[in-house]
N, CA, C and O atoms as a GROMACS GRO file, in nm:
protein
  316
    1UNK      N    1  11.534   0.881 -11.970
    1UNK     CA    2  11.472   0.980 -11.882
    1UNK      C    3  11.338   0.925 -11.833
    1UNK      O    4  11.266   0.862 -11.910
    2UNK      N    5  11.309   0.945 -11.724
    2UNK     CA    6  11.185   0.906 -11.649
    2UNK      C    7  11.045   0.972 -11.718
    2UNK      O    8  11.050   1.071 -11.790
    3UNK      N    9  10.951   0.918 -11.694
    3UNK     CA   10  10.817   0.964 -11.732
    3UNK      C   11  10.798   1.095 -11.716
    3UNK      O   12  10.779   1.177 -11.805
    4UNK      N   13  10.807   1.123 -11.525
    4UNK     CA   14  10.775   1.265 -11.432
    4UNK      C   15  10.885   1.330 -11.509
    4UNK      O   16  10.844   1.429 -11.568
    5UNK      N   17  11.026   1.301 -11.527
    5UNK     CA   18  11.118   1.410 -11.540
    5UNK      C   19  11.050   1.447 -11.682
    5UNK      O   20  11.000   1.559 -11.686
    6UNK      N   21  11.044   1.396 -11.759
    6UNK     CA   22  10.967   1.396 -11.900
    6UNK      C   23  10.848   1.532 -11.904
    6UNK      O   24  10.848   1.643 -11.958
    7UNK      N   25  10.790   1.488 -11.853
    7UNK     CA   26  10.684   1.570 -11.832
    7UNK      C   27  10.702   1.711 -11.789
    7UNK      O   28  10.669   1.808 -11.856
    8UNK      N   29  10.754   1.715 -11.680
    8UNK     CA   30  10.799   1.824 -11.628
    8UNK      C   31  10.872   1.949 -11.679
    8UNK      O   32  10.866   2.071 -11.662
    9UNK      N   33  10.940   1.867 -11.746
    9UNK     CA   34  11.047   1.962 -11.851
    9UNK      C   35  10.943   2.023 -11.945
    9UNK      O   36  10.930   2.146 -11.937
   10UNK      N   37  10.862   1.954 -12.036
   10UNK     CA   38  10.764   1.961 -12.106
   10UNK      C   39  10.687   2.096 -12.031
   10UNK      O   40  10.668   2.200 -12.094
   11UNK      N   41  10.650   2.080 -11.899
   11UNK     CA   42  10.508   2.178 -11.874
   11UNK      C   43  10.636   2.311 -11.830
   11UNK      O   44  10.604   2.410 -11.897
   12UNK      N   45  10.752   2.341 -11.752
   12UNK     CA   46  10.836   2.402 -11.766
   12UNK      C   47  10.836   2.455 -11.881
   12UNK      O   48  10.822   2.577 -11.890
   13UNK      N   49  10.854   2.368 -12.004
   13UNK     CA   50  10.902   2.497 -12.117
   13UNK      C   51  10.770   2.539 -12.170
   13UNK      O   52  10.760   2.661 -12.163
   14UNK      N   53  10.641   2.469 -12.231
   14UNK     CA   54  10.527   2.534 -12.284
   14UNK      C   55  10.494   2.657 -12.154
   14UNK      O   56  10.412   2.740 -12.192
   15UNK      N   57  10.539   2.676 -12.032
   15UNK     CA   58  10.508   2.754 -11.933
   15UNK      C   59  10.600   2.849 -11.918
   15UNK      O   60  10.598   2.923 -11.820
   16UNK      N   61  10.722   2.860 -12.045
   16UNK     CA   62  10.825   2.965 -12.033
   16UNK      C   63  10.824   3.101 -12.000
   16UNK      O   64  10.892   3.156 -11.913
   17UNK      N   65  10.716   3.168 -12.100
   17UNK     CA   66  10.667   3.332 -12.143
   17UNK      C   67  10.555   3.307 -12.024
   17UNK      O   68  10.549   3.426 -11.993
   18UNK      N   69  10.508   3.275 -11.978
   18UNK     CA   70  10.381   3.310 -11.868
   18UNK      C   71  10.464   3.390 -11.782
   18UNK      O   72  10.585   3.399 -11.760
   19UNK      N   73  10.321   3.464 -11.728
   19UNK     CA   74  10.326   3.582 -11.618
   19UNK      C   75  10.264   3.474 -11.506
   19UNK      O   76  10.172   3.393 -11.508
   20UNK      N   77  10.399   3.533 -11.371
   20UNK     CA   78  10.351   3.457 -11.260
   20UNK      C   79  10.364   3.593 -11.167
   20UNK      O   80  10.433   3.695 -11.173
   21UNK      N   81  10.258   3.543 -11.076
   21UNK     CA   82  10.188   3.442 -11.023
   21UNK      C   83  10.084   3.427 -11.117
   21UNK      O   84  10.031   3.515 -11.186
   22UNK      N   85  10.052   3.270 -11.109
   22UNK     CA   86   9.897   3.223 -11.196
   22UNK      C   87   9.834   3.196 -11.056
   22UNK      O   88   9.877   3.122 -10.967
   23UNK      N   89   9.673   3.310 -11.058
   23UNK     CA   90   9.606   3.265 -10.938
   23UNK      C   91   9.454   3.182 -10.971
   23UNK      O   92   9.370   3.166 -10.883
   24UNK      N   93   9.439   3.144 -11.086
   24UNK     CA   94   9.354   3.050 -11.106
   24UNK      C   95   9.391   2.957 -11.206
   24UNK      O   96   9.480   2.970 -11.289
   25UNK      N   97   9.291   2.832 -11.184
   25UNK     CA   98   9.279   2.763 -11.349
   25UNK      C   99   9.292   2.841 -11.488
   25UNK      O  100   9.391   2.842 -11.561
   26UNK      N  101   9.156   2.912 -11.510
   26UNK     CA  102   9.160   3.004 -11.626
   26UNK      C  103   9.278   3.122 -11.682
   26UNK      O  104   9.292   3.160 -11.798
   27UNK      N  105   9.366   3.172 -11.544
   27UNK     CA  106   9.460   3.206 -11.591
   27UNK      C  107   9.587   3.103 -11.691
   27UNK      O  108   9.642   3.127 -11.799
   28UNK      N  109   9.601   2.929 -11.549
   28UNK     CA  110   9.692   2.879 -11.590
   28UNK      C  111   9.669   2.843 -11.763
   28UNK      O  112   9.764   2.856 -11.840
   29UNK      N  113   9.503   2.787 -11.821
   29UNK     CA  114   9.477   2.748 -11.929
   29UNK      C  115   9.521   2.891 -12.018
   29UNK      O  116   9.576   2.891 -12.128
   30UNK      N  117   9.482   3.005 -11.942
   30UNK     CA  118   9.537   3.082 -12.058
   30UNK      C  119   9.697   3.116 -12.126
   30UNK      O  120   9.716   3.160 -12.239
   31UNK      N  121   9.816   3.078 -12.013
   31UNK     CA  122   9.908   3.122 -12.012
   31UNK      C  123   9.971   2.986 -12.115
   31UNK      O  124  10.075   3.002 -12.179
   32UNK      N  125   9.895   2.856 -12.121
   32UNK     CA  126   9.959   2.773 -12.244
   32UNK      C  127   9.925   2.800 -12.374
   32UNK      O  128   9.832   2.878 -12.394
   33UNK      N  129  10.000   2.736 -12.492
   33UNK     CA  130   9.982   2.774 -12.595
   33UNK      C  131   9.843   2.713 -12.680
   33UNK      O  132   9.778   2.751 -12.777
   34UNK      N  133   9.837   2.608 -12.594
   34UNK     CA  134   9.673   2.554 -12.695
   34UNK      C  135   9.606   2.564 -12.600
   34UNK      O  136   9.510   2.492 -12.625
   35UNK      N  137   9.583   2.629 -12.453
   35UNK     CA  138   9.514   2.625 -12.310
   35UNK      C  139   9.484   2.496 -12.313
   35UNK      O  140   9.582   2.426 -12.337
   36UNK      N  141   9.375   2.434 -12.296
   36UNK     CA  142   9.356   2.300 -12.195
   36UNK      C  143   9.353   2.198 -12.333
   36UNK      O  144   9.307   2.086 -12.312
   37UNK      N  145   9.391   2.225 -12.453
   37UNK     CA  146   9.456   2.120 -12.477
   37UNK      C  147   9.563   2.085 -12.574
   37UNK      O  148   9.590   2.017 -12.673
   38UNK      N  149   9.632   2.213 -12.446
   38UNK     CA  150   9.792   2.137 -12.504
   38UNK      C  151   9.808   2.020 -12.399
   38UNK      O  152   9.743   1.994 -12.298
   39UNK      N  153   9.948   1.940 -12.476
   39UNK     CA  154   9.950   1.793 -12.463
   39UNK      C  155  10.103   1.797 -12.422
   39UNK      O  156  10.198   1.861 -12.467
   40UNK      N  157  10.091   1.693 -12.306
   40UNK     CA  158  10.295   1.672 -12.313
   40UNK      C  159  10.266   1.548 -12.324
   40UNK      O  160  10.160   1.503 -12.279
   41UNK      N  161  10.381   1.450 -12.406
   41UNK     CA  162  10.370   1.338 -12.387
   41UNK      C  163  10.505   1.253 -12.366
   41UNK      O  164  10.614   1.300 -12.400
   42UNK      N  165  10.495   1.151 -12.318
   42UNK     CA  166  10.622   1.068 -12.264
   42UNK      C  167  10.607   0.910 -12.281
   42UNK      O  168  10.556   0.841 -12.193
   43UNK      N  169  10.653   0.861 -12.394
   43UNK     CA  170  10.630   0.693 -12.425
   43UNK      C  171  10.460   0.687 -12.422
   43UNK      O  172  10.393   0.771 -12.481
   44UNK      N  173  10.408   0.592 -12.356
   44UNK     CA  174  10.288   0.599 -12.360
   44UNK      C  175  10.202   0.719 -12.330
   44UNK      O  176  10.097   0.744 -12.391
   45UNK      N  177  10.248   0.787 -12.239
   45UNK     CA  178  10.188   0.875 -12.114
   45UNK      C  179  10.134   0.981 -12.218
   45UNK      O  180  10.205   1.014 -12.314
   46UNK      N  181  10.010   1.035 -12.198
   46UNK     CA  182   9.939   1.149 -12.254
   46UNK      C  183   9.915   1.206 -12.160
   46UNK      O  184   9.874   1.138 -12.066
   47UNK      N  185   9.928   1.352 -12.138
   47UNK     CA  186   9.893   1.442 -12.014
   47UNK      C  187   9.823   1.551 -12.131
   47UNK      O  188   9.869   1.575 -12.242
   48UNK      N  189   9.747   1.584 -12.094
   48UNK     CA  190   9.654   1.728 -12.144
   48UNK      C  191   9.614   1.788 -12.059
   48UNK      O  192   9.543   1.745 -11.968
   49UNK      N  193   9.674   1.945 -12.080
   49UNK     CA  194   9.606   2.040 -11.994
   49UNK      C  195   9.438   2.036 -11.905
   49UNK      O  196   9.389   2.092 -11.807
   50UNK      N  197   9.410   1.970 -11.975
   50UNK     CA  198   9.260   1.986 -11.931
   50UNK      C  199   9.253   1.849 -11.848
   50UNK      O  200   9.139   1.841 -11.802
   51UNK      N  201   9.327   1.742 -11.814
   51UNK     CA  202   9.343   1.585 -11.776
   51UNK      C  203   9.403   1.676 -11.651
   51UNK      O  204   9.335   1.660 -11.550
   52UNK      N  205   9.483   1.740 -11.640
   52UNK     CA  206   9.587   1.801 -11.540
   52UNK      C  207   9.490   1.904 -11.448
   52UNK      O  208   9.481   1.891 -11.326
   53UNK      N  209   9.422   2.002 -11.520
   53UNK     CA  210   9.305   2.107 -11.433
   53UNK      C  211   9.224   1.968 -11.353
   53UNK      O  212   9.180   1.995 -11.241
   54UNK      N  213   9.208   1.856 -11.391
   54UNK     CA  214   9.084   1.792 -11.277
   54UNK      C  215   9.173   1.742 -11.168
   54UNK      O  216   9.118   1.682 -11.076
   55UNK      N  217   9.328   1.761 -11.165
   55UNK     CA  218   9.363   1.712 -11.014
   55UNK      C  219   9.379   1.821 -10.961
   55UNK      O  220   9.378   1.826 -10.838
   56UNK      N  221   9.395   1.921 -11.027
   56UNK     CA  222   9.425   2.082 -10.937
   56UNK      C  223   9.298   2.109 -10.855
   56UNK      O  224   9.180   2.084 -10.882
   57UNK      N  225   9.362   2.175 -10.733
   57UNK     CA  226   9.252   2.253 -10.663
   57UNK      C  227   9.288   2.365 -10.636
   57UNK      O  228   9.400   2.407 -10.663
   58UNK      N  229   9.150   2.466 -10.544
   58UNK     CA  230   9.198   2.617 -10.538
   58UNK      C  231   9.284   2.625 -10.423
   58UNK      O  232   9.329   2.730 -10.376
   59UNK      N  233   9.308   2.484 -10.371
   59UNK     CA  234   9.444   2.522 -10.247
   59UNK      C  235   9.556   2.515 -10.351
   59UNK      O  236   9.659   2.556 -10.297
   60UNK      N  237   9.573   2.490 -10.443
   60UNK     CA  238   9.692   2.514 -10.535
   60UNK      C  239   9.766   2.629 -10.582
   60UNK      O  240   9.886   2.639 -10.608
   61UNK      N  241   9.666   2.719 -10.588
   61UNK     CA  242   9.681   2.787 -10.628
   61UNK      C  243   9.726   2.908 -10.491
   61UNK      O  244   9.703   2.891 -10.371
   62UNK      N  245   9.795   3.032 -10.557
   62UNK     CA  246   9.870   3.056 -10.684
   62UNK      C  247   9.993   2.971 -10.694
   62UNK      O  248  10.045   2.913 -10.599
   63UNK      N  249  10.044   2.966 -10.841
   63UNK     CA  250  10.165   2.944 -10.882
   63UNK      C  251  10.279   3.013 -10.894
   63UNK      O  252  10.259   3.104 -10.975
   64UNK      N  253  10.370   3.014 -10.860
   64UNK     CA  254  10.472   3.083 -10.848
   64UNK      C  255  10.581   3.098 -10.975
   64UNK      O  256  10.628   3.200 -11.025
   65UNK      N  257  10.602   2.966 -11.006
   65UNK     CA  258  10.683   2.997 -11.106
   65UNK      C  259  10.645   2.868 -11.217
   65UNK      O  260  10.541   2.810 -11.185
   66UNK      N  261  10.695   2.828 -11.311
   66UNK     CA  262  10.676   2.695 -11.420
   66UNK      C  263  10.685   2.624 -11.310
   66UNK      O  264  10.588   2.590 -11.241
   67UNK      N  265  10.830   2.593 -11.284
   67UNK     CA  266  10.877   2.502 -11.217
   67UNK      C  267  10.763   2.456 -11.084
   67UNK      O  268  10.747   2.336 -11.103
   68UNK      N  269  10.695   2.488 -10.986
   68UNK     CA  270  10.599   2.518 -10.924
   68UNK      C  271  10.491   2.485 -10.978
   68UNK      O  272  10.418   2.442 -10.889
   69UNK      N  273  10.428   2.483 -11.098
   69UNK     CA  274  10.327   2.412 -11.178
   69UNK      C  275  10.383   2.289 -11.179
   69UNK      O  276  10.334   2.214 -11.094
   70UNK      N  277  10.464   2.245 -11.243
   70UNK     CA  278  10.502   2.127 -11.294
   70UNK      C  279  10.525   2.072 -11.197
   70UNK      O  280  10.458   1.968 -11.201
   71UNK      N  281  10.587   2.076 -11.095
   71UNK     CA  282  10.603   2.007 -11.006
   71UNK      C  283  10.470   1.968 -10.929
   71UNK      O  284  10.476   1.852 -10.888
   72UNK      N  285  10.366   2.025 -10.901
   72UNK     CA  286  10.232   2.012 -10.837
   72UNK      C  287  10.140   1.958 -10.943
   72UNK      O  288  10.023   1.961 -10.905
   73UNK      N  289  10.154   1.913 -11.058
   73UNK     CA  290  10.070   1.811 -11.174
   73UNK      C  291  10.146   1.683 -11.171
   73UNK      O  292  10.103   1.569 -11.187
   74UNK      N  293  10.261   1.721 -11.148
   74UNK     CA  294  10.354   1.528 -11.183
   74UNK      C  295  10.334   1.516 -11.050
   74UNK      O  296  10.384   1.405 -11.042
   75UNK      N  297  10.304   1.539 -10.950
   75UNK     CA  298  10.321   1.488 -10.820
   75UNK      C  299  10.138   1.412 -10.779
   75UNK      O  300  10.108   1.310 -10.717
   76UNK      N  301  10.045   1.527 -10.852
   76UNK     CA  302   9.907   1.496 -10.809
   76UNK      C  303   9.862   1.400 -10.887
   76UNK      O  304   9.772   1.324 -10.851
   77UNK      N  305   9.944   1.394 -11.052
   77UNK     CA  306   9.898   1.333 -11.106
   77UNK      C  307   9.916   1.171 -11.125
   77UNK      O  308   9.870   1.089 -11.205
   78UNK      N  309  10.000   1.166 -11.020
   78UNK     CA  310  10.040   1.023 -11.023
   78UNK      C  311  10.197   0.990 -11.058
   78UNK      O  312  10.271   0.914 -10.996
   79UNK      N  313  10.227   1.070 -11.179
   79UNK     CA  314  10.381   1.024 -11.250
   79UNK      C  315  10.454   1.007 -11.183
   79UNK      O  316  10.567   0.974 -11.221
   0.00000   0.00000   0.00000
C-alpha cells in the first residue's frame, strides 16, 4: 500500500465519531483522539496532527466529511 493511501485510511478512521462539518482548526484538533498529537504513521513517514494544522488554511475549511480531511492533508502535505 502506498504512503498517501496509508495515511489516509489512518486520518479517515481516527476521524470516524467526529461531528461534521469541522469549521476550524480547534474544532478539527478537538474531534481527534490525542488532538494535535495524534500520529499516523506509514514506513518511515510520521504525520502528527499538529505537522498537518501548519499546511491547513482558513480557505480549507469547513470539512465535510473524514474523507474530505484526509484527502486535503495527503494532498497539501506532499504524500
Amino acid at each position: 500500500m502506498l504512503v498517501k493511501e496509508e495515511i489516509y485510511g489512518q486520518i479517515v478512521n481516527v476521524l470516524k465519531g467526529a461531528k461534521f462539518p469541522i469549521k476550524t482548526p480547534e474544532e478539527l484538533f478537538n474531534a481527534l483522539p490525542d488532538g494535535p498529537n495524534t500520529t499516523c504513521k506509514s514506513g518511515d513517514v510520521v504525520l502528527k496532527a499538529s505537522d498537518a494544522g501548519k499546511v491547513l488554511s482558513a480557505d480549507d475549511f469547513p470539512f465535510e466529511s473524514a474523507e474530505d480531511v484526509a484527502s486535503t492533508i495527503v494532498n497539501k502535505a506532499g504524500l
